[in-house]
N, C-alpha and C positions, 0 to 999 in steps of 0.2 A: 618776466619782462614783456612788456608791448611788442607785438608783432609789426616792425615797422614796414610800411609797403613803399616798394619802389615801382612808380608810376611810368618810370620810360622802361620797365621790367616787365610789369603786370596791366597796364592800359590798353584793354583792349573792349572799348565801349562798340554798343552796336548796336545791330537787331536781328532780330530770329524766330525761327520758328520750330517745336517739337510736334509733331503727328503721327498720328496712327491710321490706315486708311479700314473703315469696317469692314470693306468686303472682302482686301485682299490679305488684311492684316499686317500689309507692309507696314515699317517702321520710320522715321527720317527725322533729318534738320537739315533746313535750308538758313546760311545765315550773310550779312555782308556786313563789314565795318570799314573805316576808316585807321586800316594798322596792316601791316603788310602777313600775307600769308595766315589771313584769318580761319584757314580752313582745318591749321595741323593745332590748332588750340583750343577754339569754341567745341564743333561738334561730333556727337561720341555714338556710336549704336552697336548693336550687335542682333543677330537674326534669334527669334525666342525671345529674346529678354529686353530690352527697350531701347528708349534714345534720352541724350543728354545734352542742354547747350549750355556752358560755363564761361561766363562772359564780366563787363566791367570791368573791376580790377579782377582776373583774372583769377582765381586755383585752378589749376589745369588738372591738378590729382583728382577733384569733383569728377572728371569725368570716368577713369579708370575706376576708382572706388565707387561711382556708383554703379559701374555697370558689374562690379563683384556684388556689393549687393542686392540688387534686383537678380542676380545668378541664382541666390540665396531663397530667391522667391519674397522676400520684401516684395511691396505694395508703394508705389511711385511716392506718394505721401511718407509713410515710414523712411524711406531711402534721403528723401528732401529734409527732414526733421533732422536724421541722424549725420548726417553732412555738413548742415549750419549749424547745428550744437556741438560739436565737434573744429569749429573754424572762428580763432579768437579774433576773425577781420570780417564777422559774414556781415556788419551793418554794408560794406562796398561793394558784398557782393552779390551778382544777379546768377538764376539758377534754373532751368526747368529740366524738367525729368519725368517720360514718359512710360510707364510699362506695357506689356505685351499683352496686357486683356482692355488698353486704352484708359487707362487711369490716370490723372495727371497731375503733377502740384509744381507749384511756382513759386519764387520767394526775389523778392527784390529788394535791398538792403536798404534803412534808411538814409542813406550817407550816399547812394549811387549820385551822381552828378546829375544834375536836373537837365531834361525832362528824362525821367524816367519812370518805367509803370509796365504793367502786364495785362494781358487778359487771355482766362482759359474759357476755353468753350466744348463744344464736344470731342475729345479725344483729338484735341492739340490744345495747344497752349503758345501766344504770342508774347514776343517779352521788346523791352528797347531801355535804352543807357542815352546821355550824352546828347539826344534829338535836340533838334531845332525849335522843337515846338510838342505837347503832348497827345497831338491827333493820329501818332504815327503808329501804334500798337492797333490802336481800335480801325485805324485803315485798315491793319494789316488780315482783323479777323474778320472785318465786312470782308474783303475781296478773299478769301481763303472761304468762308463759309457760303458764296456766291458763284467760286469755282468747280468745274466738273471737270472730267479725268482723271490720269495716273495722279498720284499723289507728288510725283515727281514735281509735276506740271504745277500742279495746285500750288504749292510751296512756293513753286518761284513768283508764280501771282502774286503770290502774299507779299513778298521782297519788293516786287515792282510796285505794288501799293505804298511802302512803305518808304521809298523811294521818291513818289509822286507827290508825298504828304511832306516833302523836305528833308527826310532821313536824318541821318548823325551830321553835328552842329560843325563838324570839322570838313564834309566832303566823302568822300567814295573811294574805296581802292582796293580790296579783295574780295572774294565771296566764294562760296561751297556751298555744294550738295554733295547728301548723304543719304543713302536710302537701304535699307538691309528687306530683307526677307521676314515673314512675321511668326515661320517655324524654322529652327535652324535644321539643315539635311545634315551635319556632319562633314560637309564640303565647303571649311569658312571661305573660300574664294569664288564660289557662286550663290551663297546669303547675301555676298556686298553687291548689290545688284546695281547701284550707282556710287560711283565715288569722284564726283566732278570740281576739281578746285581755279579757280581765278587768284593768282597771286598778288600781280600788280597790274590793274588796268585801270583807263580813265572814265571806264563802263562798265564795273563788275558786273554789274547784274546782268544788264544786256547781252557781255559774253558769257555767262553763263548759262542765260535763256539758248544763247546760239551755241555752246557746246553739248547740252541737252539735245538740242534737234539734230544734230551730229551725232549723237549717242543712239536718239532712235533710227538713223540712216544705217547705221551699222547692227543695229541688232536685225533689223530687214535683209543686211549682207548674211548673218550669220544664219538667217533663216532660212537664206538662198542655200547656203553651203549645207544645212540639213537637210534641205530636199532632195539633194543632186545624191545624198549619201543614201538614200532611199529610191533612190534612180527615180524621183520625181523630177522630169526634167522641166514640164509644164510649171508647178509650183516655184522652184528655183530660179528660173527665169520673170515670172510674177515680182518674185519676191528683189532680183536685182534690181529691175525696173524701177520700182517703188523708190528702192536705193536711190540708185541713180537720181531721181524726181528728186527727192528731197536734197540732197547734196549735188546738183548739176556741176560745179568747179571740181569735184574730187574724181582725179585720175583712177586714183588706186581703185576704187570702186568700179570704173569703166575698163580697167585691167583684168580683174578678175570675171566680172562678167564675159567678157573676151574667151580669158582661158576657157571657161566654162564651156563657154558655146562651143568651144573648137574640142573640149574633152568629150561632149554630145553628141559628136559626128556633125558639127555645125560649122567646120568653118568659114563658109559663103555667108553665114549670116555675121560671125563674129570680124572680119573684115571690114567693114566699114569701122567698127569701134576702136581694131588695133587703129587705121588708119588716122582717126582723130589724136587716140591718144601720144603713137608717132611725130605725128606730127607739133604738138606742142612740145615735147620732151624725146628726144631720140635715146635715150637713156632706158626708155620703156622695152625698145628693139632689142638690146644688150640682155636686158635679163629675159627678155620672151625667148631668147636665144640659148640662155643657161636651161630654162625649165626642164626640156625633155632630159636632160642628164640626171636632173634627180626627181625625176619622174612626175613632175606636176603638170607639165603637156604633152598629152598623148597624141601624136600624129606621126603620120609619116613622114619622111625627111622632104617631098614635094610639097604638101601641104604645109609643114614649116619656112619654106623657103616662100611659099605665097604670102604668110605671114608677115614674115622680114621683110618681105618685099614692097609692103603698106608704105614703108618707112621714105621710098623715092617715088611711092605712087601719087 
């Protein structure tokens, strides 16, 4: 019997992109559509073994099964062939799959809803379903092959291109990035080196370009926190700052820089930051006050009390 597809089940037209970055061997897909929560259905990776974005009418299994077989050591082509020969609806459905030495094949059904079309280029591969118009793939691999930086970065380019060029023919509303490591260490929760989703907004891309720069504000905190554990206190302090710069609204970040300073033997300089952040939120006073009890600020009970004391200063 005919595989009959249900469209408010499996509609999930879009655009996207699979990559491989040469130098650092990262993996990813960046993708956005016009369906809610596009990010737990299109794009698939895993660190060593490749990426996957399974989109239009949707088989979601494409992406788990293929990242078994490229596990297998399949070859990104091989893994694409054995996917659509195996899938009695592949004319609707769009597919790309990238593996870990940058190899990449794509397949877009003849039946996908127009405009739709693909193109691969050097170890990515752009794909789109459902557009307003057919300039929007080949936007997407100008501005991607035109891009410099983290791969991260480069990807969402691609999206914003694609975007600019009038995107999917219904509108805008979720988007994700995805980006793994390009050898896995045996520690799956630091291969997933980005996992940034937008569910429902009336600017996916945009918030997801702006959770990305939120993402590198903290990898700078976490840098700070590795220095201070090497009693770098010069680089840790570098490295908040930076923080801070890049995310000036984010308290939390101007909190821990704070503790920092005052765990340093600094708290004449950390004083003015409790002060700010006090004073926007006295809620920050309460927990500056729980710390010393489970040991995350070290001072003496004077120099705490100068602390607290930001809060009326």
């Amino acid at each position: 019997m005919k595989k009959q597809i249900n469209p408010l089940r499996d509609l999930v037209h879009t655009y996207s992109i699979v990559a491989r970055d040469s130098s650092t061997g990262e993996m990813g897909v960046a993708v956005e559509s016009h369906w809610f929560s596009v990010g737990s259905i299109v794009p698939w990776a895993e660190a060593g073994v490749g990426a996957i974005a399974t989109q239009s009418l949707v088989n979601v299994s494409f992406g788990p099964r293929g990242l078994e077989l490229l596990r297998q050591g399949k070859a990104a082509p091989t893994v694409l062939k054995e996917l659509i020969a195996a899938d009695d609806a592949a004319e609707v459905r769009q597919l790309a799959v990238i593996d870990s030495g940058g190899t990449v094949a794509t397949h877009t059904g003849r039946r996908c809803i127009p405009e739709a079309g693909h193109r691969l280029g050097d170890q990515y591969s752009v794909q789109a379903n459902l557009m307003l118009n057919d300039s929007v793939w080949p936007a997407m691999a100008q501005a991607f092959e035109q891009s410099e930086g983290p791969l991260a970065e480069r990807m969402v380019v691609a999206l914003e291109a694609a975007q600019a060029a009038d995107g999917d023919i219904r509108g805008k509303q979720s988007a994700a990035l995805l980006v793994v490591r390009g050898q896995a260490t045996g520690r799956p929760w630091a291969d997933r080196l980005i996992d940034l989703r937008v569910e429902d907004h009336p600017e996916p891309v945009q918030e997801l370009k702006r959770l990305l720069h939120l993402f590198r504000a903290y990898e700078y905190m976490n840098e700070g926190d590795v220095a201070l554990e090497r009693n770098d206190v010069a680089g840790a302090l570098t490295a908040y700052r930076t923080a801070e710069a890049m995310a000036p609204d984010n308290l939390e970040m101007k909190f821990w820089h704070a503790v920092s300073l005052a765990n340093s033997n600094m708290v004449g300089a950390a004083l003015p930051l409790f002060k700010e952040i006090f004073a926007q939120d006295g809620q920050w006073a309460v927990l500056a006050s729980r710390l010393p009890q489970a040991g995350l600020l070290d001072v003496n009970q004077d120099e705490l009390e100068r602390i607290l004391a930001q809060q009326q200063a």
